[in-house]
Steps between C-alpha positions, in 0.01 A plus 500: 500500500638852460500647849592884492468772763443851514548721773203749560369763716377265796754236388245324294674289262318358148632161441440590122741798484761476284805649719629087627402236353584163622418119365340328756517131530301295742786390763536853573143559651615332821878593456614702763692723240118603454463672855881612462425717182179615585619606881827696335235692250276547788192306366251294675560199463182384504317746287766384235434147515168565451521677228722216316230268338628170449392441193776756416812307650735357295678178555886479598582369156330770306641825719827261428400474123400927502848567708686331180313685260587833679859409480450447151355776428766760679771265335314622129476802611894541606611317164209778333701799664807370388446427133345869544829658605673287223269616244520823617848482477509315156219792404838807593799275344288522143381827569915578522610254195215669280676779593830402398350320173310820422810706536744226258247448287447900426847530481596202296199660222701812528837329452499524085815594233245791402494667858660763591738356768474800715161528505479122588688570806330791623178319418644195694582749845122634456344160507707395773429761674117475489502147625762497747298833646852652581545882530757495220707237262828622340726327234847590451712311224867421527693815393741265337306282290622670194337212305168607568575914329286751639367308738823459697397696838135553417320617773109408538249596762160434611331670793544804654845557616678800671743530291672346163880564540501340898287183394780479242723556681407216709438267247886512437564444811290204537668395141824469695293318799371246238831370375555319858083405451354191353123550631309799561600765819222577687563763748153606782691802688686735244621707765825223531580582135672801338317847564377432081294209598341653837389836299314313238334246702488241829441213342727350215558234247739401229501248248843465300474396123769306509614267140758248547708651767474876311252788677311619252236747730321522812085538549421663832216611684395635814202526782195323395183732466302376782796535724583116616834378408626352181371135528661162366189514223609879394862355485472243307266660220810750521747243430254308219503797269890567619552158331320607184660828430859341549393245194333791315860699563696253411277411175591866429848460536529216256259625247776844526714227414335358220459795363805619512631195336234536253548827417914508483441183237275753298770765536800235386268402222393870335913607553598153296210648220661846565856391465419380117513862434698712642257801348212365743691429800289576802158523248278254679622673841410807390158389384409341812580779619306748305195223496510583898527838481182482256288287694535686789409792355235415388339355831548125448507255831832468609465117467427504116770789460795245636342266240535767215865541612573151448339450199730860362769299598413187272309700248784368258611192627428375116763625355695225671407345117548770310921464366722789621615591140110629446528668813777686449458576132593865441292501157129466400385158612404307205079349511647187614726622777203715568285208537734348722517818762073530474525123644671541782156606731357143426813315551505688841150398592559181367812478751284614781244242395557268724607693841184520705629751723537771193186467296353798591857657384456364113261750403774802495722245365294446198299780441756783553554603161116570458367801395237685587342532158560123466781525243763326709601100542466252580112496496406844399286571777368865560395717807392351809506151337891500555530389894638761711864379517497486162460869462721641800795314443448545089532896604776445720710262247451747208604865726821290623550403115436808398776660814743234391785501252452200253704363216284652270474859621584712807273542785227821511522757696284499792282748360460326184378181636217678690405671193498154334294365827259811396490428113415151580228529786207301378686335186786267635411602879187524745422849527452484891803358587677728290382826692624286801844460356561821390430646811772271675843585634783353324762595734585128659451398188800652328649421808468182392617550157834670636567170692430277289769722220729421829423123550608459095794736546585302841364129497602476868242753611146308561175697454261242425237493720524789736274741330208232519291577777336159478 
């Protein structure tokens, strides 16, 4: 029976209450444990036993049976609180990893050729900084990591900081921290650090991008927004994109490499063209050149610019085929040795053919001796039908002929080739471009011209190359 009591004005007590509730079994309506209970409550005794009906009582085996199922049930509900706790603490660790998965997976989308990869790593500090929820993120790369150009000791920021030069300042000093550091430094009283690291904030941490035993940067942050200290999840969402923009530095490194291989085989291969007349030594340098100077001019994405300056420098990679003698013929070329000189854009494409990396370079290969009014070779295309490198470098390669002494005649006057430019615009070149190339300055470009007179004059002296800008 369910026997509860509960005390009243009068000390009436309702054995239907609900305050304590007991399971009654038969043997304990003439226990003495009874008279014990009810005397320590300060019941009657009597009124209590008559109010137990014993049609109610339980027998011993049952109250045994319910005392089982009560240890049952607070033994579920123990194991019920605990897969609680671990669910609620399964529930945080994915709330954290989504985090971190969120943050790699934005930044590995970012991570592309075609990105800027300075505006990757700003973008990178930003996005850190929004998930970690610290005050500010900083990233300073290695001064000396000459490999990586202009990005050698670039400084990026997110947050609001108090000012640039000291977190700089301390980001070089935590560079020279880092080269005794494998893991990240994590540092929850600045005060014990240099006067740098106290001004900007109390709480610090530092993640080293370190590559095979070299220090290429440091990310640091300080004092989370909500004002609890930098935690183990904060750290190591720190150190997971740490890891990422070493790989993405080092990927920049080699591809510097690469290119710079790539680009110093282009330059050996236009001065062995070059060097099979001594008239055009320095031509497809020059063109490349101009081709730059053009593009940027007239607006075009840096990206496809570096590709028009390495097409200039290949524009006549064809002649390879075309014999010297015709080359270097003072005379009128006869129609076949003409023939043989028009050729020399399709056996350049047809060199390029198969070079996956420079198809979108065959275009000013093969179409720069288009004209505009579509009376050039090989295909006599006209207007905006020839592809863009087609036409800059075609108006580069003919003002450097035209500035250049040749077997056949002497080289124009600077003046005279622009007037020739003018007489032209709209016939053998596009009209827009050619208000954009008049307009230019020529200075580094006879610059150019004087050393390359030097480099014949003086084979020692080396040129190639250093007026590129690629």
């Amino acid at each position: 029976m369910a026997l509860t009591y509960e005390q009243s004005s009068g000390k009436e007590y309702d054995c239907q209450a609900s305050l304590l509730t007991l399971i009654i079994a038969a043997e304990f309506y003439e226990n003495e444990a009874l008279y014990r209970i009810c005397s320590q409550l300060e019941i009657d005794v009597d009124l209590a036993i008559q109010r137990i009906k014993r049609d109610h009582l339980y027998k011993s085996t049952e109250v045994v049976y319910f005392a089982k199922m009560l240890r049952w049930m607070r033994e579920d509900i123990n194991r019920l609180n605990k897969q609680r706790n671990e669910l609620r603490g399964l529930s945080v660790e994915l709330s954290h990893n989504y985090e971190e998965l969120s943050l790699l997976y934005n930044l590995s989308g970012n991570m592309t050729l075609d990105q800027r990869p300075d505006i990757f790593l700003q973008q990178a500090c930003c996005n850190l900084q929004a998930v970690t929820q610290l005050r500010w993120i900083s990233l300073l790369i290695t001064p000396s990591m000459s490999k990586l150009g202009c990005l050698a000791g670039a400084f990026y920021v997110s947050g609001p900081i108090h000012d640039d030069q000291s977190t700089k300042r301390l980001g070089k000093a935590l560079l020279n921290e880092c080269e005794d550091k494998l893991g990240p430094i994590i540092c929850d009283d600045t005060a014990c650090l240099n006067n740098e690291a106290s001004f900007l904030s109390r709480n610090l941490l530092a993640v080293p991008l370190i590559r095979n035993g070299q220090v290429m940067g440091v990310l640091y942050g300080g004092d989370r927004l909500d004002g609890s200290h930098i935690d183990s999840v904060t750290t190591k969402l720190c150190t997971s994109l740490g890891d990422s923009l070493t790989i993405f530095l080092e990927n920049l490194s080699l591809l510097e490499d690469s290119r710079s291989l790539f680009v110093g085989t282009l330059h050996a291969l236009t001065s062995a063209i070059d060097a099979k007349d001594s008239y055009t030594f320095g031509h497809s340098e020059r063109v490349a050149y101009l081709s730059k100077m053009l593009s940027t001019k007239a607006g075009i994405e840096s990206s496809i610019t570096k590709r028009i300056y390495l097409a200039g420098l290949i524009h006549d990679i064809g002649k390879i085929g075309v014999p010297e003698s015709v080359l270097s013929k003072p005379g009128r070329l006869s129609e076949e040795e003409f023939e043989q000189i028009r050729a020399h854009p399709r056996v350049g494409a047809n060199i390029l053919a198969d070079i996956r990396q420079m198809d979108d370079l065959i275009p000013g290969v093969l179409y720069h001796h288009e004209c505009w009014d579509g009376s050039g070779y090989p295909e006599k295309l006209a207007g905006l039908n020839i592809p863009l490198f087609g036409r800059v470098i075609g108006l580069a390669d003919a003002f450097d002929a035209m500035s250049s002494n040749r077997t056949y005649r002497s080289a124009l006057g600077h003046e005279e080739v622009l007037d020739e430019i003018r007489k032209y615009k709209g016939r053998q070149f596009d009209p827009e471009l050619s208000d954009l190339f008049l307009a230019m300055d020529f200075t580094s470009y006879f610059e150019m011209i004087e050393q390359h007179r030097i480099s014949i004059a003086h084979p020692v002296a080396d040129f190639v190359g250093k007026e590129s800008g690629y």
